[in-house]
OpenMM code with the backbone's topology and positions (N, CA, C; nanometers):
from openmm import Vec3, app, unit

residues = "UNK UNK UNK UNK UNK UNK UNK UNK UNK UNK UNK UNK UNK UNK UNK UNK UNK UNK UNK UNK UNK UNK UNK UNK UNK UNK UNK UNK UNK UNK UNK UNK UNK UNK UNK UNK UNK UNK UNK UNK UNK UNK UNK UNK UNK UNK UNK UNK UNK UNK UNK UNK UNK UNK UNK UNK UNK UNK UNK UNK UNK UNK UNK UNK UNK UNK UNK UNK UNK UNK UNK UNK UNK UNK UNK UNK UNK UNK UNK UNK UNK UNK UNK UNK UNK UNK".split()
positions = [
    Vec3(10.3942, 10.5214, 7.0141),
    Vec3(10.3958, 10.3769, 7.0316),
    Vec3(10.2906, 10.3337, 7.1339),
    Vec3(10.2938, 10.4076, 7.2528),
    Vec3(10.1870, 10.3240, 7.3587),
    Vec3(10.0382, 10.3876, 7.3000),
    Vec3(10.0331, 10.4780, 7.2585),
    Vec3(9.9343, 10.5119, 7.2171),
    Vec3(9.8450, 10.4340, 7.1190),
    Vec3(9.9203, 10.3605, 7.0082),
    Vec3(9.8522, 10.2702, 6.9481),
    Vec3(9.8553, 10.1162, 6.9870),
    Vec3(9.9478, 10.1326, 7.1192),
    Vec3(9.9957, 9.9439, 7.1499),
    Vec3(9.8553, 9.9692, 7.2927),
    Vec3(9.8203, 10.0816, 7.3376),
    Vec3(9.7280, 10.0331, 7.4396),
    Vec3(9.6430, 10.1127, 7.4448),
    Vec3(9.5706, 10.2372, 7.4305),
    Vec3(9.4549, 10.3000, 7.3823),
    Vec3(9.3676, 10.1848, 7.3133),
    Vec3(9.2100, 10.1498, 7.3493),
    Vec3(9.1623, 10.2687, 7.4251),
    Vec3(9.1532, 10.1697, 7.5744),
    Vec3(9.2401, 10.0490, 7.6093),
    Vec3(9.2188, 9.9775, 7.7060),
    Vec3(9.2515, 10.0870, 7.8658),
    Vec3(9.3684, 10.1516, 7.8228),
    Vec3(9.4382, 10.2475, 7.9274),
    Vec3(9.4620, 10.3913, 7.8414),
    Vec3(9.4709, 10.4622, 7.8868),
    Vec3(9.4947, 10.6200, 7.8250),
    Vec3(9.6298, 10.6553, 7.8778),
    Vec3(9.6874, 10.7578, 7.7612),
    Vec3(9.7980, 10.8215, 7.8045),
    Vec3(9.8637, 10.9305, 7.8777),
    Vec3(9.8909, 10.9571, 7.9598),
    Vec3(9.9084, 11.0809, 7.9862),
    Vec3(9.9548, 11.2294, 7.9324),
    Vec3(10.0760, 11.1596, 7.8145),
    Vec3(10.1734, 11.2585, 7.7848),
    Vec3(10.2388, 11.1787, 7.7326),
    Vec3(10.2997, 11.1980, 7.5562),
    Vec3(10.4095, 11.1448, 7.5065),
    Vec3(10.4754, 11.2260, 7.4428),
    Vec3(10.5636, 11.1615, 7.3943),
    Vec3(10.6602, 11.2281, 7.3427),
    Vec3(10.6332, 11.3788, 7.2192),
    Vec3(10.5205, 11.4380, 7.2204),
    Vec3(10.4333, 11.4756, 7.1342),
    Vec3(10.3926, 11.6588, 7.2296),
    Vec3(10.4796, 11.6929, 7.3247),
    Vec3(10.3712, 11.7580, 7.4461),
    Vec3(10.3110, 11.9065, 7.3968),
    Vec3(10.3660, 11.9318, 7.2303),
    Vec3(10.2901, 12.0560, 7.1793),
    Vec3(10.1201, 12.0053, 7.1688),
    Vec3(10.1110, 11.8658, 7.1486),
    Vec3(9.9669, 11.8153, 7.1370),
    Vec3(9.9038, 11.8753, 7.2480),
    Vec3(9.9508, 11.8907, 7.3614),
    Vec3(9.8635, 11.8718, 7.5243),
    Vec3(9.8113, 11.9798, 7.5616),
    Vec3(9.9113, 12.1130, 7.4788),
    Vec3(9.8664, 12.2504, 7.5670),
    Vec3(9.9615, 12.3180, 7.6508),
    Vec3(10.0057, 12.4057, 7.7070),
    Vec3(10.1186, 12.4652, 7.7805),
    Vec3(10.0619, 12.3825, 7.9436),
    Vec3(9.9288, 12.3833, 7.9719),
    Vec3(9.9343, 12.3496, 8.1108),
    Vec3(9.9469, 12.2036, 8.1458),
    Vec3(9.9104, 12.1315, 8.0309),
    Vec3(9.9826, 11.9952, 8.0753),
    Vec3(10.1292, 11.9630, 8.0230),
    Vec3(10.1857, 12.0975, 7.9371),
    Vec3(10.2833, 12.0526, 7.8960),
    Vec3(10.3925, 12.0911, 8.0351),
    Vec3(10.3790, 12.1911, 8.1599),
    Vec3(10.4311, 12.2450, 8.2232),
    Vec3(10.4172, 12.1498, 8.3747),
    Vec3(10.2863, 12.0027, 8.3297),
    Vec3(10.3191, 11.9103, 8.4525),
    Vec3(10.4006, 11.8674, 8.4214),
    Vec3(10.3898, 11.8036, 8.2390),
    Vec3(10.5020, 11.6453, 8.2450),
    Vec3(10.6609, 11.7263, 8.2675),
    Vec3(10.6876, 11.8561, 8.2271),
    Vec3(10.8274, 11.9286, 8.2700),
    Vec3(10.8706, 11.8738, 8.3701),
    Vec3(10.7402, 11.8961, 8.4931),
    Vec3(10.7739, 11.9284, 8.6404),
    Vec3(10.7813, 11.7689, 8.6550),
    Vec3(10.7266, 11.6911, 8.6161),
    Vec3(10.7263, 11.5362, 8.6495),
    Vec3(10.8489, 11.4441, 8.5734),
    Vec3(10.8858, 11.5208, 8.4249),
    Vec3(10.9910, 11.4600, 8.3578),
    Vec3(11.1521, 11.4840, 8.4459),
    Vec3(11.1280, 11.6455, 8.5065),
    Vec3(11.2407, 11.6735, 8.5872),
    Vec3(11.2732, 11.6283, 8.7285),
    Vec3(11.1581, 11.5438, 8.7532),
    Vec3(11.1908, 11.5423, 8.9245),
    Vec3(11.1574, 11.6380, 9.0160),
    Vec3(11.0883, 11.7469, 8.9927),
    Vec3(11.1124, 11.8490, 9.0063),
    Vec3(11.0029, 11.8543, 9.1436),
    Vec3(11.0117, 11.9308, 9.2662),
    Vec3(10.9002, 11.9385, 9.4075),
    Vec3(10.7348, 11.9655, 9.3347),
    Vec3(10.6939, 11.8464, 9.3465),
    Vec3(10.5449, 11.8563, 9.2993),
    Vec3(10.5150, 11.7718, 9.2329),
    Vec3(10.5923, 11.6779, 9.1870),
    Vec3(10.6119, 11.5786, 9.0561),
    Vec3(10.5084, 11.4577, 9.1305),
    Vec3(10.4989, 11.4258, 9.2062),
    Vec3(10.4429, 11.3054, 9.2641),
    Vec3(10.2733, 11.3756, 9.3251),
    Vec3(10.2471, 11.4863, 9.3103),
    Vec3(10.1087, 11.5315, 9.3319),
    Vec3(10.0826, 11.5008, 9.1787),
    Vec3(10.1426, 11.5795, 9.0942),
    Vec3(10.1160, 11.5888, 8.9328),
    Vec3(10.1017, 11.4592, 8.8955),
    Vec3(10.1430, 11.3464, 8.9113),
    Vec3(10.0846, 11.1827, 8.8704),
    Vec3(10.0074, 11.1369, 8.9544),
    Vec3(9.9762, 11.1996, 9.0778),
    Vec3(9.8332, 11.1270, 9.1579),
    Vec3(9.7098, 11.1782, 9.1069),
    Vec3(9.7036, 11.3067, 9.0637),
    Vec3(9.5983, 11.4106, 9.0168),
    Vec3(9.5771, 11.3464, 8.8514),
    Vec3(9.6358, 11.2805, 8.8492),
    Vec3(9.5873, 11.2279, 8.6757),
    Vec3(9.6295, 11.0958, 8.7013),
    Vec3(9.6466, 11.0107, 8.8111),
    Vec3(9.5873, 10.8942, 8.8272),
    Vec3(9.6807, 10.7916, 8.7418),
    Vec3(9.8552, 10.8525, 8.7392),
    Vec3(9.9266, 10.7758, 8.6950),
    Vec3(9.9458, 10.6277, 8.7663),
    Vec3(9.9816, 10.5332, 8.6740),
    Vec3(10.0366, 10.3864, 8.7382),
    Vec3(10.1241, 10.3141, 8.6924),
    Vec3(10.1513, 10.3711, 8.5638),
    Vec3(10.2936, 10.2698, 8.4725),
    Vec3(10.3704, 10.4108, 8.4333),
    Vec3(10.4749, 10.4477, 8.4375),
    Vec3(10.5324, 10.5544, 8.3744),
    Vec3(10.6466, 10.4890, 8.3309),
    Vec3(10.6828, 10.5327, 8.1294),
    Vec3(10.7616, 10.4605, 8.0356),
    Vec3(10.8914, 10.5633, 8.0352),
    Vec3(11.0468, 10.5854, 8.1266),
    Vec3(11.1368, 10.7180, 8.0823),
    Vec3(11.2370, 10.6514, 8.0163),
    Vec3(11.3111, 10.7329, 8.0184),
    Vec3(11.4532, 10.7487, 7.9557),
    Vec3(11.4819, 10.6822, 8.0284),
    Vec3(11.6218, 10.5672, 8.0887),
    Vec3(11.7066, 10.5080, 8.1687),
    Vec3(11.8048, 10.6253, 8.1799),
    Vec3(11.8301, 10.6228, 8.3141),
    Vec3(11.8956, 10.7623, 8.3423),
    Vec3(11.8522, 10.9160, 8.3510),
    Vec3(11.7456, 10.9043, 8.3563),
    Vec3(11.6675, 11.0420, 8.3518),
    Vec3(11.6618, 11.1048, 8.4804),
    Vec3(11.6398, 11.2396, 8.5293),
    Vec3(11.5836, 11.2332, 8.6663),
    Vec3(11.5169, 11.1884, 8.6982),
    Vec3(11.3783, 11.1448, 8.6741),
    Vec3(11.2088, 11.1195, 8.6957),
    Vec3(11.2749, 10.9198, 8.7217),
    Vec3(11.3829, 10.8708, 8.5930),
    Vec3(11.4151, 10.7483, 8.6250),
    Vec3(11.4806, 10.7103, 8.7919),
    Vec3(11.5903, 10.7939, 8.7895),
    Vec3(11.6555, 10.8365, 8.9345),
    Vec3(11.5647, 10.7834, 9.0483),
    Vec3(11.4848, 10.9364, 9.0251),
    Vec3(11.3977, 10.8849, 9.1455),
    Vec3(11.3250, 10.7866, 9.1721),
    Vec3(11.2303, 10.7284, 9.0536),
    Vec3(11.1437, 10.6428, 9.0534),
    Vec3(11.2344, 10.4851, 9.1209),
    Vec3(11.3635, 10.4966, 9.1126),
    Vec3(11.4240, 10.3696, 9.1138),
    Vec3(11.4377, 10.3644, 9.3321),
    Vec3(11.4604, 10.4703, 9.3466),
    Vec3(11.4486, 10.4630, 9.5084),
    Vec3(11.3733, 10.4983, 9.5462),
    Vec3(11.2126, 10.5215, 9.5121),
    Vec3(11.1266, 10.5059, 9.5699),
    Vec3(10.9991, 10.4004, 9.5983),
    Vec3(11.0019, 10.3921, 9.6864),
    Vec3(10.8975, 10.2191, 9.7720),
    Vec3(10.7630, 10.2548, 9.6847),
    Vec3(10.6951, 10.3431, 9.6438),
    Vec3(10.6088, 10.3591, 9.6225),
    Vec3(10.5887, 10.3004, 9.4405),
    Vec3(10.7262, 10.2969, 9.3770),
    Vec3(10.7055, 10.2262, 9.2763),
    Vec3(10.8023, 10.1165, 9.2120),
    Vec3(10.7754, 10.0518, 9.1314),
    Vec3(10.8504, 9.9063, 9.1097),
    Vec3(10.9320, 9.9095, 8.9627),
    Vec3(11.0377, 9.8671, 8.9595),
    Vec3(11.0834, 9.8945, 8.8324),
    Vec3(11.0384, 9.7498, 8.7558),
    Vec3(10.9657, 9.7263, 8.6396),
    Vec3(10.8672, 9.6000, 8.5936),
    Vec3(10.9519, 9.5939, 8.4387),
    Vec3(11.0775, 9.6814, 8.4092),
    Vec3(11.1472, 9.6798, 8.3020),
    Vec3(11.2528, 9.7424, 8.2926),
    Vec3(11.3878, 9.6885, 8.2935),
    Vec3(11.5087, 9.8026, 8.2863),
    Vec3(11.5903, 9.7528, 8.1855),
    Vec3(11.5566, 9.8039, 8.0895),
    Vec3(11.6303, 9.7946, 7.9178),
    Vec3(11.7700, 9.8615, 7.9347),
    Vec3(11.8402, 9.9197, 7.7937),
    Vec3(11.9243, 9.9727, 7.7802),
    Vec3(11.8922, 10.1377, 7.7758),
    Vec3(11.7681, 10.1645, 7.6902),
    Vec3(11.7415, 10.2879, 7.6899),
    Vec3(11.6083, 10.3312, 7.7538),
    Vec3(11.5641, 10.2322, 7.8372),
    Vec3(11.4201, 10.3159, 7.8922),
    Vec3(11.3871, 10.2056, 8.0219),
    Vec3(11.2874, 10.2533, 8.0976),
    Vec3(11.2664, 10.2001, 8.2150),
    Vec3(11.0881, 10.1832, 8.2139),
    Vec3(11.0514, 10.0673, 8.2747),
    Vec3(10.9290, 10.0930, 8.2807),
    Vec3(10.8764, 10.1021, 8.4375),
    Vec3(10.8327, 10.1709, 8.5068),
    Vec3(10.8014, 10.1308, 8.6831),
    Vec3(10.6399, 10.1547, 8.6717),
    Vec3(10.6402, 10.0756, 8.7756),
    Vec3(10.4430, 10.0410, 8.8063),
    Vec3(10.4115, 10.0927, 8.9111),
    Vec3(10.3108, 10.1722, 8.9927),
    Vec3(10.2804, 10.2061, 9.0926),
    Vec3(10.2610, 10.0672, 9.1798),
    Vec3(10.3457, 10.0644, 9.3126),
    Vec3(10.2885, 9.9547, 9.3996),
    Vec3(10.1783, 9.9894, 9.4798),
    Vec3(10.0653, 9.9040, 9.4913),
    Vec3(9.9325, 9.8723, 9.5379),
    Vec3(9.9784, 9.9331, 9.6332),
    Vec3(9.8351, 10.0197, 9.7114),
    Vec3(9.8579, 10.1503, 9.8261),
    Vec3(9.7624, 10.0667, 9.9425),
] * unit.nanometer
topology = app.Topology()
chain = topology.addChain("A")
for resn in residues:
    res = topology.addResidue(resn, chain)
    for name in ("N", "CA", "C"):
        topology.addAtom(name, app.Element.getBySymbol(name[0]), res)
């Protein structure tokens, strides 16, 4: 979906697709889908700023108490948060 709703204005990181990416980007979005210690180097190093999850996810969890990002959509099944200006 974001892939054809916003390519080539913004690029994607990783969708729902992650045999496309390769084992070594498939082993960031893991570490970034899980929350997991490292997750917030792994979206500065590829220059994340909107990330689309699950509502209720870990990666959602966190993203919701941290200052560093904004929740800009909270549906029933997904969340959208924006990086706030640094």
């Amino acid at each position: 979906y974001l892939e054809d709703e916003i390519f080539p204005r913004r690029k994607v990181f990783i969708d729902s697709r992650p045999d496309m990416y390769g084992a070594e980007l498939t082993d960031e979005y893991l570490q970034v889908a899980g929350a997991r210690p490292g997750w917030r180097a792994v979206l500065d190093r590829h220059d994340v700023r909107i990330v689309l999850v699950r509502k209720g996810s870990p990666l959602a969890l966190t993203l919701s108490g941290d200052p560093a990002w904004q929740t800009v959509y909270d549906g029933t099944v997904a969340q959208l948060f924006e990086r706030t200006p640094r």
